[in-house]
N, C-alpha and C positions, 0 to 999 in steps of 0.2 A: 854885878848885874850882867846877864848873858843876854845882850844884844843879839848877839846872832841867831842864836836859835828864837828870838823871840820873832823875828823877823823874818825866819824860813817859816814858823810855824802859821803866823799868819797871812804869810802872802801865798802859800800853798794852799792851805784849808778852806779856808772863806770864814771860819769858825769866828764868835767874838771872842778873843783873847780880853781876859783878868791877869794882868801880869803884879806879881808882887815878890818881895826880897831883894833887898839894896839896893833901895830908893832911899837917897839920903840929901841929893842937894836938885837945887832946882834944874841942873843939867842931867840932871838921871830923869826926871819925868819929863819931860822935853824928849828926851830920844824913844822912853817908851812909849811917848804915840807917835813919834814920828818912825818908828819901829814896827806898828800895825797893830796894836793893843785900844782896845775899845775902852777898857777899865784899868783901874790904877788899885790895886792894894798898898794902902799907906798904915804901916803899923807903928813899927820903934819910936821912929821919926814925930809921929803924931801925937805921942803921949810927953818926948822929951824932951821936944820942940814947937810946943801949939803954937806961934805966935809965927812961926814959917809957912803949919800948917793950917793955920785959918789966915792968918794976913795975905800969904805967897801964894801958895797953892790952889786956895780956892778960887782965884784970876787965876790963875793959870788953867784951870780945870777947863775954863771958859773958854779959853784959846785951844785948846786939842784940836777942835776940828779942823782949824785953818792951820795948824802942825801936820795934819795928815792930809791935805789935800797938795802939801806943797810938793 
């Protein structure tokens, strides 16, 4: 997961960033909004892993906002 660019790209642009590819544990989507990404593409993870990504993720989705304001 390329944090960096993810986080030049959106704190220069203003653009909504949709960031996705290797998003795999709850510390990868955690940093992508805390990173500047409005949207989460969740693929692999979501088909191989429902039960993280509906049990975990979907609270977590919830929390983003107060991830990017901190």
């Amino acid at each position: 997961m390329n944090w960096k660019v993810l986080e030049a790209v959106a704190g220069k642009t203003g653009m909504i960033v949709d960031f996705g590819g290797g998003i795999k544990r709850d510390e990868d989507i955690r940093v992508v909004f805390e990173a500047g990404a409005k949207l989460a593409t969740i693929g692999s993870v979501a088909v191989k892993q429902p039960e993280l990504f509906l049990d975990g993720w979907s609270s977590t989705a919830l929390k983003r906002s107060s991830w990017a304001r901190t």
